[in-house]
Each structure stands twice: as structure tokens, then as C-alpha cells.
C-alpha positions as CSV (number, residue, x, y, z in Angstrom):
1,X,-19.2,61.8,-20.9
2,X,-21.6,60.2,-18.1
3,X,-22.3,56.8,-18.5
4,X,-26.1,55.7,-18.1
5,X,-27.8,53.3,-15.6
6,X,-28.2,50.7,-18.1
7,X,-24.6,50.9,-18.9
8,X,-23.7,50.1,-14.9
9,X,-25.6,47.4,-14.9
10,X,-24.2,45.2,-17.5
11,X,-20.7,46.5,-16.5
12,X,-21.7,44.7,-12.9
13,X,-23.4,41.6,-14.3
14,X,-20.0,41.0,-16.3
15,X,-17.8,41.3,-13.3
16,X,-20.2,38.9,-11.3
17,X,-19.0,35.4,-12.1
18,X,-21.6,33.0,-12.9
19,X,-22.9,30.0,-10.7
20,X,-21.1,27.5,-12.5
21,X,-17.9,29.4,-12.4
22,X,-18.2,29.4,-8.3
23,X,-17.5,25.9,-6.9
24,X,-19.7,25.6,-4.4
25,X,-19.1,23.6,-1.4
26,X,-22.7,21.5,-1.3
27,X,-21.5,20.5,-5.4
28,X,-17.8,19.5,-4.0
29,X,-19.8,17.7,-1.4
30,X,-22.2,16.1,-3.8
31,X,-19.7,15.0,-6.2
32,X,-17.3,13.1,-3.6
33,X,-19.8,11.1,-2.6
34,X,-20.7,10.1,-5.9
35,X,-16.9,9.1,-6.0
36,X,-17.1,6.5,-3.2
37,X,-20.6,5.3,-4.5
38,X,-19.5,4.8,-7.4
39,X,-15.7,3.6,-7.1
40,X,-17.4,0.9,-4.7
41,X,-19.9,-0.1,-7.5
42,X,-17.3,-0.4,-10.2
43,X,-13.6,-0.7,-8.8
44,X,-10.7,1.8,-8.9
45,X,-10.3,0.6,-13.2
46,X,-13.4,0.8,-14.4
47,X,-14.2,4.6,-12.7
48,X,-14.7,7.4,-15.0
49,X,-15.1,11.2,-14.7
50,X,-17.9,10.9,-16.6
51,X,-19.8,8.4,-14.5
52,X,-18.6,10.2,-11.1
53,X,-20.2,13.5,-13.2
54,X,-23.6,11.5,-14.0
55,X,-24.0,10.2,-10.5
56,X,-23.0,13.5,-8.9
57,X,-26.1,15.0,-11.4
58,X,-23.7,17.7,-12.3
59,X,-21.4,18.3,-15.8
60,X,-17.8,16.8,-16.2
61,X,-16.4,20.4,-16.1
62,X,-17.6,20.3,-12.7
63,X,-15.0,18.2,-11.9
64,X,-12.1,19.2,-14.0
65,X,-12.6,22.5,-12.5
66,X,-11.4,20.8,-9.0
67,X,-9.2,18.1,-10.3
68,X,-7.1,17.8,-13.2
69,X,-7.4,13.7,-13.9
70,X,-9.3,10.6,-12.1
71,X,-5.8,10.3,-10.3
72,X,-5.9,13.4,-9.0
73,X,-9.4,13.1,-7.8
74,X,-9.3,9.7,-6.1
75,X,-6.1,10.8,-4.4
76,X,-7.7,13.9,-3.2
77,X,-11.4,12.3,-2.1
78,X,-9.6,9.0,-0.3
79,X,-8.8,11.9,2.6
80,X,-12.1,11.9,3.6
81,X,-11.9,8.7,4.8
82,X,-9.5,10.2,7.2
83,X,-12.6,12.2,9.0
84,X,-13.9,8.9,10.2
85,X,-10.5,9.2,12.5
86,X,-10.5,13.1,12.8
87,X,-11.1,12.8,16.6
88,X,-8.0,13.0,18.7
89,X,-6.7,10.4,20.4
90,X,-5.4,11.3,24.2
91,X,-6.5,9.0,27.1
92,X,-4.4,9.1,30.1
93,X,-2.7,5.7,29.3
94,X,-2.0,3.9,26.8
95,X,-4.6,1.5,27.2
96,X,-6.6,4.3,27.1
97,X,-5.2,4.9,23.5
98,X,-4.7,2.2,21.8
99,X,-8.6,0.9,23.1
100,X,-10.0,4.9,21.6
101,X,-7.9,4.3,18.4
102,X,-9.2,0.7,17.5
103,X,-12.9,2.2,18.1
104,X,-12.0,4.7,15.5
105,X,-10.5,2.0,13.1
106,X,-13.6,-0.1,13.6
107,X,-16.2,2.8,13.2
108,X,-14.3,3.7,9.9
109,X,-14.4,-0.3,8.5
110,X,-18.3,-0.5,9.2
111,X,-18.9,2.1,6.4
112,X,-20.3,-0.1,4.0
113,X,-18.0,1.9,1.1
114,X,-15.1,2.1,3.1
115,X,-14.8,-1.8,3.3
116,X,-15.8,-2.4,-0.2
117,X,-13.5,0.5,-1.4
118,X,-10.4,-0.1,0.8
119,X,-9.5,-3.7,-0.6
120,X,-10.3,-2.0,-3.9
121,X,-7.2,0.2,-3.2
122,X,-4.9,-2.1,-1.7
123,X,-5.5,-4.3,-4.3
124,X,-4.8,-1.8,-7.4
125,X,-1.9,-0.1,-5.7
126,X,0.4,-2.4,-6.6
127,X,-0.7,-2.1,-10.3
128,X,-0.7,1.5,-10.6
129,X,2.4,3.0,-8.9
130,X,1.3,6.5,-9.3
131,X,-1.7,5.9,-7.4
132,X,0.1,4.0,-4.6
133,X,2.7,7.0,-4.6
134,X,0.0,9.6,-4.0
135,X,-1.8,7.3,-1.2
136,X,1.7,6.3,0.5
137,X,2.5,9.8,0.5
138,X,-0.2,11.2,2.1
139,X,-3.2,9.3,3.2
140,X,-0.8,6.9,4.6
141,X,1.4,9.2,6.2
142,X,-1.0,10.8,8.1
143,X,-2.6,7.7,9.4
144,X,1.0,6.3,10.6
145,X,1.4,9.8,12.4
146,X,-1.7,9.8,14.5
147,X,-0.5,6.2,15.6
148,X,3.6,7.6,16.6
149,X,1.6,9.9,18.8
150,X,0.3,7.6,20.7
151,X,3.5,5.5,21.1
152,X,5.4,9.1,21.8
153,X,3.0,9.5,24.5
154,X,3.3,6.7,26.4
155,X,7.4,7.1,26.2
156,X,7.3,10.7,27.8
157,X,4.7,8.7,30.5
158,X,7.4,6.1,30.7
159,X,5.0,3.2,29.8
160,X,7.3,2.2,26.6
161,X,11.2,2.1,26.6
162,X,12.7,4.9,24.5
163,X,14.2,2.7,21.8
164,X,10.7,0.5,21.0
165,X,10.4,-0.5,17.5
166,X,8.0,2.3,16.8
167,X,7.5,1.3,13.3
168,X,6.7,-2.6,14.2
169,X,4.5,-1.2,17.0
170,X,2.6,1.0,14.1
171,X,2.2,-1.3,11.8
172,X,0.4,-3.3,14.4
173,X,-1.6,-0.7,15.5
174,X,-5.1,-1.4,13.3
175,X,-3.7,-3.9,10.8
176,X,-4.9,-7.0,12.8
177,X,-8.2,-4.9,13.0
178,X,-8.3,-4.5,9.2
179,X,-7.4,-8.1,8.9
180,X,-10.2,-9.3,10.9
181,X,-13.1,-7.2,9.6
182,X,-11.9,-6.3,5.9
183,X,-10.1,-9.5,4.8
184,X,-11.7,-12.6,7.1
185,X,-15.1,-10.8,7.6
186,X,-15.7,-11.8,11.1
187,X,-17.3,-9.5,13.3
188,X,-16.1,-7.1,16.3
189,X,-18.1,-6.4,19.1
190,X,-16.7,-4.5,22.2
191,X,-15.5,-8.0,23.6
192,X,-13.3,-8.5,20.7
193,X,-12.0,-4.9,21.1
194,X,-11.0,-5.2,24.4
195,X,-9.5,-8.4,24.0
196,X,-7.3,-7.0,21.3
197,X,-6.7,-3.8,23.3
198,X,-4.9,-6.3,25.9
199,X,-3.4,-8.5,22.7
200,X,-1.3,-5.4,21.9
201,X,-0.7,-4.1,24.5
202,X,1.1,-7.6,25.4
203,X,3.2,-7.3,22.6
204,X,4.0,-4.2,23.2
205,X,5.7,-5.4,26.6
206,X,3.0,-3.5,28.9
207,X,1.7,-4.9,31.6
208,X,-1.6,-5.7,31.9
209,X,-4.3,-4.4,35.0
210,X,-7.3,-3.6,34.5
């Protein structure tokens, strides 16, 4: 028996899956922004779904359809932060490095939500061990990678002995940074940069010549 036209078509409109089964990329968008604005308004404890889903102007399935918990979410979204850094670091010394990699730190503490939300973290890690595991594990990871680069680098250039302390010279690698503009709120101009360019360098037993 041959089907009719009208027949076809609500055959197709069934197999076409509606707009708010499809997540769209400018929604995904929308919503992690209203996850920083929001997380740096209220603090990692007080953050809901549903108040990410109100300020996002979309409904809380919109984000269970991405993310299974607020966990899940926040670990996922805290990534971004990550694109403030997505340029690659390789200068032909180490100076060059460590002086493009402390730009990058600083551009990423001048976001006004990155520094209120980042103390937020730190601070909450230590409270909620699932969430520090899931930050620790990746975030953190890949933030502490970018930095052995740089320090692998300079070993095959022979600017650093073989057997350096690479994970003392990491953790110095943006944490006086953080310290200055994050925890003491004092400023850093270019001066300050290239004064702490030379600061670890120093420490890191390279001589300085500019």
C-alpha cells in the first residue's frame, strides 16, 4: 500500500529532534558564563543548578543534559580558565619563557571572576575532597605540564642541569604571582614582571644578562 504525502511528513518531523533536544554550542556558551558570574557572586557552597539555569535564561534540564551534578559542572567549566593560558609558550630561552608564562598568569588573574572565583576554590577544596580530587586531577595537571615544558626546554638547551628540582622549580613558576595579585592585592605592572622574571630565574641558578 503507498503511503501518502501527509504520512512522510510527520514520519520526518518525528525523526527530526527538537531544539531543546540539540545542545547547542551558543546555550553551552551562555550557561558557563552564568557559572562563573554566578559562583563569584555566591561562592562554591551556596551555587545551585537552578540559579546557574536562571541566570543562563534557560531550564535546569539544560544543564543536566550536559552535566550530571553541580560537581560535575564546576569541574568541567573551571577548564576554561585554562584558555586564558591556551597560547604556547616557546621563546628561544628561558628567560624568554618564564617572562611569556608570567604574562599569561597575570592576564588570567586580571579577570575580575577569575580572582574572585580562584580563592573561592582554593579555599573550599580542602572542605570538599571530591571537588579538590577533580581539580587536582585535571585542571591542575595540566597547568603543572605546560610549566615542565618549559623547564624540559631549557635542559635539552643546557640552561638547567638535568637533575633540577623540577617540581620546586614548578611550584614557583606563577605561585609568587598568584600570591602577589590574588592574596596581597598589590598591583603588577611590566616592571614588576620583569623583575620577577629575573627573581626566578636567580633561583633557578641562571645567570642573568640582559
Amino acid at each position: 500500500m503507498e503511503r501518502n504525502r501527509s504520512d512522510e511528513k510527520k514520519d520526518k518531523r518525528r525523526r527530526t529532534p527538537s531544539g531543546a533536544a540539540i545542545m547547542q554550542e551558543r546555550v553551552t556558551r551562555a550557561i558557563e558564563r552564568a557559572v562563573f558570574r554566578e559562583w563569584a557572586a555566591t561562592g562554591y557552597a551556596a551555587l545551585s543548578m537552578e540559579a546557574v539555569a536562571r541566570r543562563a535564561g534557560v531550564g535546569k534540564a539544560a544543564l543536566y543534559r550536559r552535566w550530571p551534578s553541580k560537581l560535575a559542572m564546576v569541574s568541567d567549566v573551571i577548564t576554561r580558565v585554562d584558555l586564558l593560558l591556551a597560547s604556547k609558550v616557546e621563546g628561544r630561552t628561558l628567560r624568554d619563557d618564564v617572562a611569556a608564562l608570567l604574562r599569561q598568569v597575570r592576564r588570567m588573574l586580571r579577570n575580575p571572576l577569575v580572582a574572585r572565583i580562584l580563592p573561592d576554590l582554593h579555599a573550599e577544596m580542602p572542605r570538599n575532597l571530591d571537588l579538590a580530587a577533580a581539580i587536582r586531577s585535571n585542571v591542575q595537571v595540566n597547568r603543572r605540564a605546560r610549566a615542565e615544558e618549559i623547564l624540559e626546554r631549557a635542559i635539552m638547551r643546557g640552561e638547567l642541569p638535568v637533575d633540577i628540582d623540577k617540581d620546586l622549580a614548578i611550584d614557583m613558576l606563577g605561585a609568587l604571582l598568584y600570591w602577589r595579585m590574588i592574596v596581597i592585592h598589590q598591583p603588577a605592572d611590566d616592571a614588576y614582571l620583569d623583575r620577577l622574571t629575573d627573581f626566578v630565574l636567580r633561583a633557578l641558578g641562571v645567570s642573568i644578562g640582559h
